[in-house]
N, C-alpha and C positions, 0 to 999 in steps of 0.2 A: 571574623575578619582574618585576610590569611595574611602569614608575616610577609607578603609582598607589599601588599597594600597596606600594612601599619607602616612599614619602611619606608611607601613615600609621602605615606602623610607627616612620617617624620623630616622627609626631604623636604617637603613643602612649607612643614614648620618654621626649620631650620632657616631656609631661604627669604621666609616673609620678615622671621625675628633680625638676620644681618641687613635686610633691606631697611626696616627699622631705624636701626644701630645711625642708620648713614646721617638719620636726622634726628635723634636723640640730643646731642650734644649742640648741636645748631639752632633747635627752637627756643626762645627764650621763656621762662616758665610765666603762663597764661592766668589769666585771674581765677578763670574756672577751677584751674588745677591750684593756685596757692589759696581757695577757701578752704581747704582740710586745715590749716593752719588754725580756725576760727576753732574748731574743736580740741586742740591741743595744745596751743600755748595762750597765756596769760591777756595777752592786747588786744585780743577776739574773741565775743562771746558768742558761745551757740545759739542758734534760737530759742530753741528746748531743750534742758538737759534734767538727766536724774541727777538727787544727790544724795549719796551716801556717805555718810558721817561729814568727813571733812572734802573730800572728794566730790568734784562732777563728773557725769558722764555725760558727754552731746549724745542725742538724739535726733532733732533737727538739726541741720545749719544753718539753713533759710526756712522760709515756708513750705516748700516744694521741694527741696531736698534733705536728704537723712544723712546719718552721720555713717554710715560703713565704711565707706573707704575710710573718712578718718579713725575710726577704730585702728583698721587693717597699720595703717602710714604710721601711728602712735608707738604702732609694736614696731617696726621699722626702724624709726627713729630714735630706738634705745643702742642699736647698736650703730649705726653710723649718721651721718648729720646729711640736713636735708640738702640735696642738690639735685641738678636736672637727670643726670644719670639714678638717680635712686627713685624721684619720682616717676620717673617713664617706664623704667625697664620690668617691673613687675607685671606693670599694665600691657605691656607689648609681649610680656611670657603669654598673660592670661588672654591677648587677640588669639596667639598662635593656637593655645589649648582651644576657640570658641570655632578655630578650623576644624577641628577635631570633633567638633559637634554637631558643627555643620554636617560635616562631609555624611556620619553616622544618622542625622535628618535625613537629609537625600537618598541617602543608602536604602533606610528604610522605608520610604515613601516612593522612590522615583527610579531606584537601581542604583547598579553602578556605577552607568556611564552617568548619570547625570548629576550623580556624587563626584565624580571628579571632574566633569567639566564645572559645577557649580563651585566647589572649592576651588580648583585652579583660577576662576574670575574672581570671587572674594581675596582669593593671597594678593592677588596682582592687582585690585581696586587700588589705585594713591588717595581715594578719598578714605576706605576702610583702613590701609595703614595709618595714614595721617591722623585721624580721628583715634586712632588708639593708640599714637606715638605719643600727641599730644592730648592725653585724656582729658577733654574737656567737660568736667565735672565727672561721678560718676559714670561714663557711657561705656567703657571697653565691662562693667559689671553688668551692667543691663544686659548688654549682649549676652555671656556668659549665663547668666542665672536663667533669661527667659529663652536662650537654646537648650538651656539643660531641663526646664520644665516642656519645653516642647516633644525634645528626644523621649523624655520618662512619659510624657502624656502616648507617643505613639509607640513606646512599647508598654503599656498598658494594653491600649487598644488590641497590639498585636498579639500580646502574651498572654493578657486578662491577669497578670500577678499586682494584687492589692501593695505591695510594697511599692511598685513603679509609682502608685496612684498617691501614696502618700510621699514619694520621693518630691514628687509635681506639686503636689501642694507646698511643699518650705521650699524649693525653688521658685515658687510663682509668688511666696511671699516676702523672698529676699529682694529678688527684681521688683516686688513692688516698693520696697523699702530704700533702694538706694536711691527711687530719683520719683516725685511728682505724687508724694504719699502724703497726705493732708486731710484730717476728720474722721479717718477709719477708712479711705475709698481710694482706688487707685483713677489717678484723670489720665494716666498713661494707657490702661488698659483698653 
């Protein structure tokens, strides 16, 4: 990739994550987004959780969803206290980085041009911002983990290097664990 083109995908980053920002502080925080709660503090229990010694850990929250993000939000929450700008802004880092995967998808499937016209419509989607402004439930990870199993699956194919192929596999089984993972099977997939 040549540093013209990381430069605007950083401009485009840039421009999706301020566009973001405009509605971070306006949305009021959503149910989807305040069940990470269920796995963290005391008034919520998880569906499924390990427990070591004195300690739980969530696993599930509900039936159909897993506990990642609250993993992630736990560690978060040790240093500053939860509110709409701490919940959102992680999740609107990680859209901007899933342009970046995008665009590397297309790149290596489709070209150039159709790398950047596909990314320039995702940055600019208000359904795609919205949806990872206001993460409703794990979705801005989904995206992320099952782009990143995608890009490693087609540079496998492209490369043929065994790394990629195992890269695709804990990618393909993180995205299946943040959302609709239930009996050992994904119903997402």
């Amino acid at each position: 990739m040549t540093p013209w083109t990381q430069r605007g995908l950083i401009a485009v980053a840039v421009l999706f994550v301020a566009a973001g920002m405009l509605f971070v502080p306006r949305l009021g925080i959503e149910v989807d987004e305040a069940i990470i709660a269920n796995g963290i503090y005391d008034h919520g229990d998880a569906w499924y959780s390990w427990k070591f010694a004195d300690s739980e850990v969530p696993v599930m929250l509900i039936s159909y969803l897993g506990a990642l993000k609250t993993w992630f939000y736990n560690f978060v929450f040790l240093f500053t206290p939860p509110r709409p700008m701490v919940l959102r802004v992680p999740m609107l880092l990680l859209a901007a980085a899933t342009l970046w995967l995008f665009f590397e998808l297309l790149d290596r499937t489709l070209g150039r041009r159709a790398a950047w016209i596909g990314t320039l419509l995702l940055a600019t989607d208000t359904s795609y911002l919205l949806m990872n402004t206001a993460d409703y439930g794990p979705v801005t990870l989904q995206f992320v983990f099952k782009l990143a199993a995608l890009v490693m699956l087609v540079r496998f194919h492209q490369d043929g290097a065994q790394k990629k192929l195992r890269g695709h596999s804990s990618s393909s089984a993180w995205a299946c664990g943040t959302r609709q993972c239930s009996r050992g099977y994904c119903s997402d997939w």
